[in-house]
N, CA, C and O atoms as a Tinker XYZ file with bonds, in Angstrom:
   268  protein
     1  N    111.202000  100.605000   87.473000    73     2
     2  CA   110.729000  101.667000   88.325000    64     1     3
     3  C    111.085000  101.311000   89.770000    63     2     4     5
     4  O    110.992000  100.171000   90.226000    81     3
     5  N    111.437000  102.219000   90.345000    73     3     6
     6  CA   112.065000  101.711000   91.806000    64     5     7
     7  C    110.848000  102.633000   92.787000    63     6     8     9
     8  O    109.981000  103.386000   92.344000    81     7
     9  N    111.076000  102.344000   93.973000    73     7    10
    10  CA   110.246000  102.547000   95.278000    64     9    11
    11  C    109.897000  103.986000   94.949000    63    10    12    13
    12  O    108.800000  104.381000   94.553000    81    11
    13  N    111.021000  104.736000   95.175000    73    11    14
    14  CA   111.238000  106.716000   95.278000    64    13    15
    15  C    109.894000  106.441000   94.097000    63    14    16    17
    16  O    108.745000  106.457000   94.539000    81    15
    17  N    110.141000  106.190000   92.568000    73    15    18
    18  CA   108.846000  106.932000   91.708000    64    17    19
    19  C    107.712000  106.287000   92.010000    63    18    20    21
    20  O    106.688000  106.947000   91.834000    81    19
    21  N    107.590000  105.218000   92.405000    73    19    22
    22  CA   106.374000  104.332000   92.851000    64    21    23
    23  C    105.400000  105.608000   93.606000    63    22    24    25
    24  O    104.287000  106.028000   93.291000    81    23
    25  N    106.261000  105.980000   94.642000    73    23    26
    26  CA   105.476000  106.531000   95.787000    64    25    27
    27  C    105.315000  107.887000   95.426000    63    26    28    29
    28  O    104.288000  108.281000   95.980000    81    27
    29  N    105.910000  108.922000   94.666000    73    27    30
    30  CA   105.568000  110.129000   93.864000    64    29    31
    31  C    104.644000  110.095000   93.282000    63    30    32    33
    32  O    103.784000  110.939000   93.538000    81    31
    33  N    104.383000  109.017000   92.146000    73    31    34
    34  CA   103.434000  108.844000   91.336000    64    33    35
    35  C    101.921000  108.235000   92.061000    63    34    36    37
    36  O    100.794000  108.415000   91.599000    81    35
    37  N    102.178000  107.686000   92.968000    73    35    38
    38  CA   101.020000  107.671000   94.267000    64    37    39
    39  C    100.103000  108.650000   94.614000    63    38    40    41
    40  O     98.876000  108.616000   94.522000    81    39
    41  N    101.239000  110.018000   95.253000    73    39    42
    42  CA   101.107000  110.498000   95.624000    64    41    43
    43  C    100.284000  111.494000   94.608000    63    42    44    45
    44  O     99.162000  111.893000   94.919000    81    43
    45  N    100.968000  111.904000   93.264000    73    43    46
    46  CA   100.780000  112.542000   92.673000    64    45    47
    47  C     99.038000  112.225000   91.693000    63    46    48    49
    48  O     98.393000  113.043000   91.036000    81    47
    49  N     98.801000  111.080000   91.905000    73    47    50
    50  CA    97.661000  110.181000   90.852000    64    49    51
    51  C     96.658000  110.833000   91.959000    63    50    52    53
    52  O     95.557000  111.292000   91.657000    81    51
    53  N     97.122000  110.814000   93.120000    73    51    54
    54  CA    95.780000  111.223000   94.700000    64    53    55
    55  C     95.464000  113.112000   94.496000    63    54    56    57
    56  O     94.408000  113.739000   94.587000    81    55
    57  N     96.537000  113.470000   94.269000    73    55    58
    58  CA    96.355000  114.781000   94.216000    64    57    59
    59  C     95.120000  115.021000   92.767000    63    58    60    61
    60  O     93.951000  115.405000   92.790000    81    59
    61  N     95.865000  114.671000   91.803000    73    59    62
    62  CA    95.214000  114.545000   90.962000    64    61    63
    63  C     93.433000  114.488000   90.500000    63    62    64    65
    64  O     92.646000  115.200000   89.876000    81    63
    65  N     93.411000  113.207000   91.222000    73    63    66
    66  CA    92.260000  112.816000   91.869000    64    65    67
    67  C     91.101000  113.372000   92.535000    63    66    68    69
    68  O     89.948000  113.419000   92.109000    81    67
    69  N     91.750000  113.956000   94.088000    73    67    70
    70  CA    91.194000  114.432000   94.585000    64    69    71
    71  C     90.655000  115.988000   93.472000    63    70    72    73
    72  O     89.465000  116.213000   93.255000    81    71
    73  N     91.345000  116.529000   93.128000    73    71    74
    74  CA    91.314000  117.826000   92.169000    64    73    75
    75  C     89.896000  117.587000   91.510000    63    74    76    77
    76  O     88.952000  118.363000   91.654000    81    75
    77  N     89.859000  116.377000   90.741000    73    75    78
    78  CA    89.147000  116.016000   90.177000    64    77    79
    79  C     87.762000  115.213000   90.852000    63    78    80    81
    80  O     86.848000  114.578000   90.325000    81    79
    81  N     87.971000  115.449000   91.800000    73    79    82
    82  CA    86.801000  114.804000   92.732000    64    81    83
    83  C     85.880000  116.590000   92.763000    63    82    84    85
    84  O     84.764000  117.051000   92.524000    81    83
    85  N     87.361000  117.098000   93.261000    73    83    86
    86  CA    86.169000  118.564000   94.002000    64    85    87
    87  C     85.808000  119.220000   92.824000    63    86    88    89
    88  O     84.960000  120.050000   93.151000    81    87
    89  N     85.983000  119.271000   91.797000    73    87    90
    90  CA    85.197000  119.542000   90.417000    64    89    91
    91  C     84.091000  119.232000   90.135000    63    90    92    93
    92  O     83.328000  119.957000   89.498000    81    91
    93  N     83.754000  117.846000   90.658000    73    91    94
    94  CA    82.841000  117.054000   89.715000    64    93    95
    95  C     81.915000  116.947000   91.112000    63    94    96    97
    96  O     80.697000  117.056000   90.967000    81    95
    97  N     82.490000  116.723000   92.547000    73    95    98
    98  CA    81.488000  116.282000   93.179000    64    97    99
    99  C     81.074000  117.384000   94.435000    63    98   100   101
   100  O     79.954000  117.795000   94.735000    81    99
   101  N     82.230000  117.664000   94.972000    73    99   102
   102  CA    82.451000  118.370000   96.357000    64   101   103
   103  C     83.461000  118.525000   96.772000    63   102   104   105
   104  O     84.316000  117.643000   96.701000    81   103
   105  N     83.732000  119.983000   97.475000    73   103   106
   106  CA    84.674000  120.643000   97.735000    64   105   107
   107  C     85.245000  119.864000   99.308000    63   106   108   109
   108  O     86.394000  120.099000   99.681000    81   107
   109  N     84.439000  119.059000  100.036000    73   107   110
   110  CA    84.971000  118.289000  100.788000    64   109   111
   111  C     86.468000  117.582000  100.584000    63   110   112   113
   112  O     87.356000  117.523000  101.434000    81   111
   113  N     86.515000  116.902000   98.810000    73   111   114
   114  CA    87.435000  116.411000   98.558000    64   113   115
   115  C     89.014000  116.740000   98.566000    63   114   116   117
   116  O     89.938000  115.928000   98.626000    81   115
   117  N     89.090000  118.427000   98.475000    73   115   118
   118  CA    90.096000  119.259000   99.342000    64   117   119
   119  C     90.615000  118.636000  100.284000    63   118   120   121
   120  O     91.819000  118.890000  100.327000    81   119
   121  N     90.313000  117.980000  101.022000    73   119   122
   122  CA    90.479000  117.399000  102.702000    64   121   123
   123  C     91.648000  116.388000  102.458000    63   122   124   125
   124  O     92.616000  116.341000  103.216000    81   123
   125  N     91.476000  115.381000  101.090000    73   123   126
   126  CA    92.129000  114.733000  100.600000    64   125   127
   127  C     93.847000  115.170000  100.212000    63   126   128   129
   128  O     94.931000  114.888000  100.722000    81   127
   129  N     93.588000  115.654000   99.525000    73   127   130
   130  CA    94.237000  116.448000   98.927000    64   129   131
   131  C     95.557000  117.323000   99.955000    63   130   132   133
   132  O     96.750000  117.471000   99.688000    81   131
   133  N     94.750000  117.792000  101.195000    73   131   134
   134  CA    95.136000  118.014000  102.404000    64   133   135
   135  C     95.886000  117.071000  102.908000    63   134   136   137
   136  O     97.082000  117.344000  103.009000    81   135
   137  N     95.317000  115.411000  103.466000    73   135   138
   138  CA    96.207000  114.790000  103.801000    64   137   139
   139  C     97.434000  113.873000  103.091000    63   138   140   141
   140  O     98.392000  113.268000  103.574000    81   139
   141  N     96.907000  114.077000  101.603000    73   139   142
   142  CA    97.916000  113.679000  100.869000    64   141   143
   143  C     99.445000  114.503000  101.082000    63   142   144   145
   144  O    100.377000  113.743000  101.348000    81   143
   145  N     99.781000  115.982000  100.989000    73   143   146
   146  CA    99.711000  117.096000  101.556000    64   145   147
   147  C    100.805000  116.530000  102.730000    63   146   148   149
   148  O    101.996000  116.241000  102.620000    81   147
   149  N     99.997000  116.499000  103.764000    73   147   150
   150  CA   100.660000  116.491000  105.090000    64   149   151
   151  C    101.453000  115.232000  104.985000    63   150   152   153
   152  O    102.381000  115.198000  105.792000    81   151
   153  N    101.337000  114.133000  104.169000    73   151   154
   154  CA   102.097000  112.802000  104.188000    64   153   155
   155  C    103.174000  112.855000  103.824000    63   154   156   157
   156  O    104.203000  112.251000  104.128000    81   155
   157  N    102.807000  114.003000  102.783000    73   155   158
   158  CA   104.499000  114.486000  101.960000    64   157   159
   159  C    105.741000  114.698000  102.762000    63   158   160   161
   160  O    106.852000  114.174000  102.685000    81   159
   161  N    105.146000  115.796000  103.714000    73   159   162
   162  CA   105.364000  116.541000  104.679000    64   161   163
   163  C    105.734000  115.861000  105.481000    63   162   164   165
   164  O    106.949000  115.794000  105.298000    81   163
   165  N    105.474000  115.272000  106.307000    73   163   166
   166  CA   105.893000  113.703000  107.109000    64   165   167
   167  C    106.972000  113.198000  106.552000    63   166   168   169
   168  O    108.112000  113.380000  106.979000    81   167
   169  N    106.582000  112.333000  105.266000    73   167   170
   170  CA   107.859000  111.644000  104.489000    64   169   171
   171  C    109.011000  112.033000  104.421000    63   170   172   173
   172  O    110.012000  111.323000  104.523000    81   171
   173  N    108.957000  113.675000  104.169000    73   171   174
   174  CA   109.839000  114.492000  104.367000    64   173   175
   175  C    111.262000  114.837000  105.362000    63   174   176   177
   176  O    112.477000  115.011000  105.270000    81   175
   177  N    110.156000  114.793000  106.346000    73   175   178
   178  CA   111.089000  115.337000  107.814000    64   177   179
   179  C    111.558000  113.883000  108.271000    63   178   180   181
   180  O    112.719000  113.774000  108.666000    81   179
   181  N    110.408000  112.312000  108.235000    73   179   182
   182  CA   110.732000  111.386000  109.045000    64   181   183
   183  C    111.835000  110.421000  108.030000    63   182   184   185
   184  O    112.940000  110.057000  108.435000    81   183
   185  N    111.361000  110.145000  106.837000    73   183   186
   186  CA   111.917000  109.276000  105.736000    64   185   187
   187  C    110.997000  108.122000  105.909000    63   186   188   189
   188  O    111.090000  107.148000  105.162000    81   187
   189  N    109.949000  108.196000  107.034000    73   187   190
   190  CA   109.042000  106.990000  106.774000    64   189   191
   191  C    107.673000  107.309000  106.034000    63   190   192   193
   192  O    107.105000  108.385000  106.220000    81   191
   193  N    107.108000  106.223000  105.093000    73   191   194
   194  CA   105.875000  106.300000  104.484000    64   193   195
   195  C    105.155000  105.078000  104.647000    63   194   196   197
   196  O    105.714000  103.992000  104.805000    81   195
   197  N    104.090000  105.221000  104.616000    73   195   198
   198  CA   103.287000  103.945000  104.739000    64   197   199
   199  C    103.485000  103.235000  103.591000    63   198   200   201
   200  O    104.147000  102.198000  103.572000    81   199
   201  N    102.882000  103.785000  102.488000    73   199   202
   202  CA   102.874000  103.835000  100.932000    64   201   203
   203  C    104.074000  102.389000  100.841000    63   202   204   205
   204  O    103.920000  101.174000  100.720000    81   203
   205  N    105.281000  103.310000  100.973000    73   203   206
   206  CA   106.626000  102.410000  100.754000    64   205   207
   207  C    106.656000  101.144000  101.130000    63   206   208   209
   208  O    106.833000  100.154000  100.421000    81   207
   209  N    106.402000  101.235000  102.755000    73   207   210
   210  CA   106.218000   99.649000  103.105000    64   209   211
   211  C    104.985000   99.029000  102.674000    63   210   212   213
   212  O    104.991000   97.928000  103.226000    81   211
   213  N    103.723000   99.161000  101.851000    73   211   214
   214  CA   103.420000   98.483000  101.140000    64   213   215
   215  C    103.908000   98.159000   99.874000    63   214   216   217
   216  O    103.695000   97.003000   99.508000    81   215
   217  N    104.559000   98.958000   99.058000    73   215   218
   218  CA   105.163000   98.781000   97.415000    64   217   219
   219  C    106.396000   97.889000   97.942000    63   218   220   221
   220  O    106.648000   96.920000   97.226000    81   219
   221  N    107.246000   98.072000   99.140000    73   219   222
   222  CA   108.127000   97.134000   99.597000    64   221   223
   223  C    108.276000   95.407000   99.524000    63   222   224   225
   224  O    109.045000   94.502000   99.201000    81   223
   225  N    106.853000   95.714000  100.112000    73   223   226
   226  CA   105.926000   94.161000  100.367000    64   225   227
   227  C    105.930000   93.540000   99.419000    63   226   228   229
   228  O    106.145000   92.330000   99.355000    81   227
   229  N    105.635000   94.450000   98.320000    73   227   230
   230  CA   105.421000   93.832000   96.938000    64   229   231
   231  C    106.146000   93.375000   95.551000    63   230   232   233
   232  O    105.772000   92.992000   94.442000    81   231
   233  N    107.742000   93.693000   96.399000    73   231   234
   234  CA   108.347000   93.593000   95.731000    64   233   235
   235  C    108.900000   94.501000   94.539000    63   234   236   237
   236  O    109.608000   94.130000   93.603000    81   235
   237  N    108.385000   95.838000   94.810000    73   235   238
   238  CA   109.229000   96.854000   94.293000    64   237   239
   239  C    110.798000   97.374000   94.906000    63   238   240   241
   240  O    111.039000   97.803000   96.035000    81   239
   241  N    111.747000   97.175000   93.761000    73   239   242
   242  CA   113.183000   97.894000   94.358000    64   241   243
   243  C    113.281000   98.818000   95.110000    63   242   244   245
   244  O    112.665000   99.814000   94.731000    81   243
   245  N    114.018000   98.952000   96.410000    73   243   246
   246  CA   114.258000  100.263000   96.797000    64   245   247
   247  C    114.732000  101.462000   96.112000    63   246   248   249
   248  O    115.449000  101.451000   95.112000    81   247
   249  N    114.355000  102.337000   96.621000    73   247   250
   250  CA   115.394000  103.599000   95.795000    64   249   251
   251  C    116.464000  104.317000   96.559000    63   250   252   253
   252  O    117.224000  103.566000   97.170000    81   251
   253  N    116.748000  105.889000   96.687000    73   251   254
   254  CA   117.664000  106.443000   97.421000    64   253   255
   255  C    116.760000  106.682000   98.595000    63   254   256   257
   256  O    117.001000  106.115000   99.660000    81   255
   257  N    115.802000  107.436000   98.473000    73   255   258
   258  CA   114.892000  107.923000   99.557000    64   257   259
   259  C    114.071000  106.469000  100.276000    63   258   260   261
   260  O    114.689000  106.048000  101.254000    81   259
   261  N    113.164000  105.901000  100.030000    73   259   262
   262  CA   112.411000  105.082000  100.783000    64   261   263
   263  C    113.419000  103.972000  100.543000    63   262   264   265
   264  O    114.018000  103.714000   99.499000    81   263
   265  N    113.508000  103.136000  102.179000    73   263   266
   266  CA   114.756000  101.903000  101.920000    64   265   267
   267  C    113.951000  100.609000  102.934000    63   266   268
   268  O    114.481000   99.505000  103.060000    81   267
């Protein structure tokens, strides 16, 4: 598994999550979900993620997108 699915599947486990937060607990958890959301969005336009340079750290392969 290289960096690029690392950080999709991140992303995607939070969405998830959060979904499953505002079900069970409070619609606050939307907010989440929101900035998960806007990070995309970021990642997007800049090519930088936080995410990455931690899975980096750790010794996950780069991919095409996060380097």
């Amino acid at each position: 598994m290289n960096l690029d699915r690392v950080v999709f599947a991140l992303a995607g486990g939070m969405i998830l999550t959060s979904v499953a937060l505002v079900h069970w607990l409070s619609p606050w958890w939307w907010l989440l979900t929101a900035l998960v959301g806007l990070n995309m969005l970021q990642a997007s336009v800049t090519g930088f993620c936080p995410a990455a340079l931690v899975f980096k750290r750790l010794g996950i392969p780069a991919g095409r997108l996060f380097r």
